[in-house]
C-alpha positions in Angstrom: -82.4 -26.6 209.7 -79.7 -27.2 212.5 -77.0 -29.0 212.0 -75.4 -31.2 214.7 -71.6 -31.9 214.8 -71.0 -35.4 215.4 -69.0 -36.2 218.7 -66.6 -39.0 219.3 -64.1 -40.0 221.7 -60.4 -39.3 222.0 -58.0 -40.5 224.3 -55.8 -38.1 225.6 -52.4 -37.9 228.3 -54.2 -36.7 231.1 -50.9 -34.4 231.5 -52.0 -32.9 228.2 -52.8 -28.8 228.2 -56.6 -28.1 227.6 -57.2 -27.3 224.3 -56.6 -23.6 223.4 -58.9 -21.4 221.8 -58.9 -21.4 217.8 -56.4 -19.2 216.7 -54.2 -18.8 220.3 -50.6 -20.2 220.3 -50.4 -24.0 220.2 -50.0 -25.6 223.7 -49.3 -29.2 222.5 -52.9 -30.3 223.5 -52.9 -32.9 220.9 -56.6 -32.4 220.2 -56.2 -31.7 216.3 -53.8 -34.8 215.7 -55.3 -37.2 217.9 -58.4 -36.5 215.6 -57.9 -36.4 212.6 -54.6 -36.3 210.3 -53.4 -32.7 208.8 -52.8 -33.1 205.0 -49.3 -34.1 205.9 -50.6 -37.1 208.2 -52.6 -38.3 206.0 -49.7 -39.1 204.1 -47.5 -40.3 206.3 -50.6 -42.2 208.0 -52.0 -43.7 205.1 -55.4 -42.9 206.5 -57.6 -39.9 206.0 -60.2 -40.4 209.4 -58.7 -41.3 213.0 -55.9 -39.9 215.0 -52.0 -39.0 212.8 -50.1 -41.7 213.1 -47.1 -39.5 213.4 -48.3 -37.4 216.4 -45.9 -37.9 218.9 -46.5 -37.8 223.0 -43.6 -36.0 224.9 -43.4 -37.2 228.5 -40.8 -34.7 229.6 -42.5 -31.2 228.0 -46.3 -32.7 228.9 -47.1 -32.1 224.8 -47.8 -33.9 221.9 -45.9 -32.7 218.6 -45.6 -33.8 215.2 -43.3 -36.7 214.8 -42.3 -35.0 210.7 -41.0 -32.6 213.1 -39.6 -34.4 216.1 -39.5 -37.8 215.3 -38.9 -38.1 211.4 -36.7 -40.6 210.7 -38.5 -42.8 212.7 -41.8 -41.2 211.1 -40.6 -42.3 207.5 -39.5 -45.9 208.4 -43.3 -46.1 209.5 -44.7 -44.5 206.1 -42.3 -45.7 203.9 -43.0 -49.2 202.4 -40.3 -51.8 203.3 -38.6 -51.7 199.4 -37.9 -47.9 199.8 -37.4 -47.4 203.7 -33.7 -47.4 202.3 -34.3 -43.5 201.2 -35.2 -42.8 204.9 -31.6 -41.3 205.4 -31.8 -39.5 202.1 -35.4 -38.0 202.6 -35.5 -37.2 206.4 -33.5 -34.1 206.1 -36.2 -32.5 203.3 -39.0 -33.5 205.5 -37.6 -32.0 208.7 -36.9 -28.7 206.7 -40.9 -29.0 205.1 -42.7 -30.3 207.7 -42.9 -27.0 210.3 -44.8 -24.8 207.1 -46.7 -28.3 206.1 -48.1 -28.2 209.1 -48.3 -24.6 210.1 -46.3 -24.4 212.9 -46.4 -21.2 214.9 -49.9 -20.1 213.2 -51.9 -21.0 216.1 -54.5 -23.4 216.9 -56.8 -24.2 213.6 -59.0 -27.3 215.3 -62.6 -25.9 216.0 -63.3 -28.9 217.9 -65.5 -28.6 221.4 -64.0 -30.5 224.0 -65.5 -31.8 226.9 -63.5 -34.1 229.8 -65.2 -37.2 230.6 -66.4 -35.4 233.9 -68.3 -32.8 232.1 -69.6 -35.1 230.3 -71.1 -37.4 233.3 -72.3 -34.1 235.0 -74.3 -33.1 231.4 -75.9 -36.8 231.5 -77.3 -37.0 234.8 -78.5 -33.6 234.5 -80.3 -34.5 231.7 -84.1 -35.4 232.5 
């Protein structure tokens, strides 16, 4: 039996890298975030299909990067419910410390994921009978 992978759409910065190959140096592509949350995201996403709520764009550097890592106050105001957003100052420095081995940092790229630009992908259908 084969089995197909589904495929869906992400939106990504057009100024985004191309994906690396699984297991080369992360390039900030964006590509695992935007499509599904790491363990950690799930968390601070409250969701366990769709893009990490914490995934962060940055303009200057042309990357996306994990907001627990870049962004985490700002990433715990958003995950926290509104009673407890008052550990946010308490908690941040923890996270910020965690969050680089949580999300494997500096391992390389783990998403398997085939991606094709929307060009590719009106070149495959009209060259489709």
């Amino acid at each position: 039996m084969l089995a197909v992978k589904p495929s869906f759409v992400i939106h990504i910065q057009p100024q985004a890298a191309p994906k690396p190959a699984s297991g080369t140096p992360c390039n900030g592509c964006g590509v695992c975030c935007l499509s599904e949350p790491c363990p950690l995201g799930m968390l601070l996403s409250h969701r366990r299909v769709g893009s990490c709520a914490a995934v962060r764009w940055d303009a200057a550097a042309n990357q996306y990067r994990c907001g627990a890592v870049v962004d985490v106050t700002a990433v715990l105001r958003q995950a926290l419910p509104p009673g407890l957003r008052w550990l946010t100052p308490a908690m941040a420095p923890l996270l910020s410390r965690l969050a680089r081995r949580w999300i494997a940092a500096g391992q390389g790229c783990d998403s398997e994921l085939e991606v094709q630009s929307p060009a590719s992908r009106q070149s495959d259908r009209q060259s489709s009978p």
